[in-house]
C-alpha positions as CSV (number, residue, x, y, z in Angstrom):
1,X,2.0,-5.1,-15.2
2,X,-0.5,-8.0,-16.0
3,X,-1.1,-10.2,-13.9
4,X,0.7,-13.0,-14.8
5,X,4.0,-10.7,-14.8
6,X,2.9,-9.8,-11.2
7,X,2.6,-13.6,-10.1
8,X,6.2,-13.7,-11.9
9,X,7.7,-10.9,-10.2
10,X,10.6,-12.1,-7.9
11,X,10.3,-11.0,-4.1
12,X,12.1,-11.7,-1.5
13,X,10.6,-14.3,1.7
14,X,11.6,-13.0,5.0
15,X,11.3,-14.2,8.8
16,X,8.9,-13.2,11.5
17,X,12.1,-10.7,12.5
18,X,12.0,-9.5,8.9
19,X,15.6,-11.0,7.7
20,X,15.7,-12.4,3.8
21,X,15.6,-16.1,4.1
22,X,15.8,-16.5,0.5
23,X,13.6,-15.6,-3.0
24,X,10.9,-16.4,-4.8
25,X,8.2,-15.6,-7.2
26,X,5.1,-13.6,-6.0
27,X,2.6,-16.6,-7.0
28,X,4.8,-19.0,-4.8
29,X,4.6,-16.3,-2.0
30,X,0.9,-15.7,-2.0
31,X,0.2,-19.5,-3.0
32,X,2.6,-21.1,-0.1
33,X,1.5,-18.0,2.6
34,X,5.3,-17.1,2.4
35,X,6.0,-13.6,4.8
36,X,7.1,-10.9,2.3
37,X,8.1,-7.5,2.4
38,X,5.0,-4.0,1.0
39,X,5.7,-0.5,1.4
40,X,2.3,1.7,2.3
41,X,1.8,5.4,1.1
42,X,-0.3,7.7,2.2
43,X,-1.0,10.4,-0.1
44,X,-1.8,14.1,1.0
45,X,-2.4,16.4,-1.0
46,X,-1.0,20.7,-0.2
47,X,-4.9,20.8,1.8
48,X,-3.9,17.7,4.1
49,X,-6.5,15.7,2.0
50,X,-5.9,11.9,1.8
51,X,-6.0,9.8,-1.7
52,X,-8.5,7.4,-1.5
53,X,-9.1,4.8,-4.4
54,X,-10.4,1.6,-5.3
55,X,-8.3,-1.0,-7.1
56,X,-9.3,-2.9,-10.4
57,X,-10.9,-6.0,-11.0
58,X,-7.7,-7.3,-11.9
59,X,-5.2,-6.8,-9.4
60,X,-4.1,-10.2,-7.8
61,X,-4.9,-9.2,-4.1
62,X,-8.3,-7.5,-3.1
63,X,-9.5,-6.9,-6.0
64,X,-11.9,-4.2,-6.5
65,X,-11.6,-3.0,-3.1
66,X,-11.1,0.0,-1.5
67,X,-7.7,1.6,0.0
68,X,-6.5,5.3,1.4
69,X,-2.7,3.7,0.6
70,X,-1.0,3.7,-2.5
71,X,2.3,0.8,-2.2
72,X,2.8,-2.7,-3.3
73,X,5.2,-5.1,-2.4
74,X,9.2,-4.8,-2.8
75,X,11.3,-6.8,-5.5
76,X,14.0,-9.1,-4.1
77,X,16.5,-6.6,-3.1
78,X,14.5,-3.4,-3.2
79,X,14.7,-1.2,-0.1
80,X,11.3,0.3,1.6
81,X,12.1,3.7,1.2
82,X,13.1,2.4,-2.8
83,X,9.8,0.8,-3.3
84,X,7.4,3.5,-1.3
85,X,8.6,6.4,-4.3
86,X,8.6,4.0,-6.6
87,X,5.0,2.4,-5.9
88,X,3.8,6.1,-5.1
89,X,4.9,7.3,-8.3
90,X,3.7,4.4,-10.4
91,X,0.1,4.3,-8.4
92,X,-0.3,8.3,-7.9
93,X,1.0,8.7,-11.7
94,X,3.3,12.0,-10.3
95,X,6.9,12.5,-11.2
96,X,9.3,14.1,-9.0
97,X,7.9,12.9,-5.9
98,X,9.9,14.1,-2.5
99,X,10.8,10.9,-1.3
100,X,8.1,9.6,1.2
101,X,8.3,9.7,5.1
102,X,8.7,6.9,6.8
103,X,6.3,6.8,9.7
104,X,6.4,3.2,11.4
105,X,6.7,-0.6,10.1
106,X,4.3,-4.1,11.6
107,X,3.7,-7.7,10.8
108,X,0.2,-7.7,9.2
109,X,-0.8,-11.1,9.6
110,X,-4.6,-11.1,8.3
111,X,-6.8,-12.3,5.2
112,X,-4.0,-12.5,2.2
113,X,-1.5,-14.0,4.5
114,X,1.4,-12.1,5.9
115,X,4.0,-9.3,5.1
116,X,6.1,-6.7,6.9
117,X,4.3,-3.6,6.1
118,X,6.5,0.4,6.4
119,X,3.8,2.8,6.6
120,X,4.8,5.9,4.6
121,X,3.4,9.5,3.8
122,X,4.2,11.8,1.0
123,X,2.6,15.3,-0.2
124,X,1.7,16.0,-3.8
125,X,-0.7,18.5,-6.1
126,X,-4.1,17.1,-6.3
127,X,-4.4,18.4,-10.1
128,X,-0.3,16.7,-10.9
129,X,-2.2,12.9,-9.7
130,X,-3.2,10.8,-13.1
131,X,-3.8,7.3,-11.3
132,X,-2.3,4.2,-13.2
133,X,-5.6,2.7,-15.1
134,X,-4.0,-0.8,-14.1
135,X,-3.4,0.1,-10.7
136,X,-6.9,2.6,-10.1
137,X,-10.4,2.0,-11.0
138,X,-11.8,5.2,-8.9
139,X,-10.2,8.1,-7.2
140,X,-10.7,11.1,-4.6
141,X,-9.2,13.0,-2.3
142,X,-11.0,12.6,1.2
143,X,-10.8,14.8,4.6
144,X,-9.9,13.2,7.5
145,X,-13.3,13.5,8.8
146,X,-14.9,11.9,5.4
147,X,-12.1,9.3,5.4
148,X,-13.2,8.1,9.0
149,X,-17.0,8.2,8.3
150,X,-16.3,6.2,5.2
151,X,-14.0,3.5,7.1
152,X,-17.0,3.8,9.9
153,X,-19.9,3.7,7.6
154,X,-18.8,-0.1,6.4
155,X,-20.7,0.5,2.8
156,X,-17.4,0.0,1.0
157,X,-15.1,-2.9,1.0
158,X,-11.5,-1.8,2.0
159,X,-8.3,-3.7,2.2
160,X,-7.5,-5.7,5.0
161,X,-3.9,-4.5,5.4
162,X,-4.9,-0.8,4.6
163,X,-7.7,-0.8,7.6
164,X,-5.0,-2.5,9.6
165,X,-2.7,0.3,8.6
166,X,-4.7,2.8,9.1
167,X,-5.9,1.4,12.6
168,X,-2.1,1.8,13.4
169,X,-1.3,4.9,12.3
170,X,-4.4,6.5,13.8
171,X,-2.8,4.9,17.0
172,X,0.8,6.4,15.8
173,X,-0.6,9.7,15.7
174,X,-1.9,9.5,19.3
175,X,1.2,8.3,20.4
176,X,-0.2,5.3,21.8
177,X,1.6,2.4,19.4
């Protein structure tokens, strides 16, 4: 999707209690600081590694920066558990995807403005993933233990939301969310 078809796509605006209050085009939403609606994935693959990637130049959010999600936001209508196999099939390039886990959902309110977020996680073969060129500049599949040093090390320049989702899932995991 270019991104003027991206700024076109039609998503729907929702409250701080995530109800749809109405619809409207995804450069209106990011232009006006509208809340919104993104599924997050994170990718394993059969050795518990994590996907890791950094998004092109051209995508209309942090571009060029760094993630260890896969996702995107949901089309007006479009479920979370819809949009997570979708966005993870699109971004991860994989068919027949098991359809993701859902793991918890938050308000990120940070740089880019706001959106309900449903954290997600899904398996797949590490040799199956062909990353969408549009979506994917750079790719690898991380340890835990390299994931955290790289997130710790501050050389590269990661998402907002993703560091924010990763913060809370670290926290899921310990049981302390």
């Amino acid at each position: 999707m270019s991104t003027d078809d991206a700024a076109e796509e039609v998503l729907d605006v929702v409250d701080r209690a995530d109800r749809v209050l109405g619809q409207a085009p995804r450069g209106e939403v990011y232009a006006r600081g509208l809340i919104h609606r993104c599924a997050f994935v994170l990718a394993r693959d059969t050795g518990g590694r994590v996907f890791v990637h950094r998004r092109t130049a051209s995508k209309l959010v942090f571009p060029s920066h760094y993630d260890m999600f896969v996702g995107g936001v949901l089309g007006a209508g479009e479920g979370y558990a819809e949009a997570a196999l979708r966005e993870a099939g699109e971004e991860l390039g994989v068919t027949g995807l098991a359809p993701p886990q859902p793991l918890f959902k938050f308000l990120y309110e940070g740089p880019g403005g706001a959106w309900w977020s449903y954290v997600h996680e899904v398996r797949c073969e590490a040799d199956a993933v062909r990353p969408q060129v549009s979506e994917v500049d750079w790719h690898a599949f991380l340890t835990e233990e390299e994931l955290a040093r790289e997130v710790e090390r501050g050389e590269w320049t990661w998402v907002p939301d993703g560091l924010e989702a990763y913060r809370r899932l670290l926290e899921f995991r310990r049981g302390t969310v």
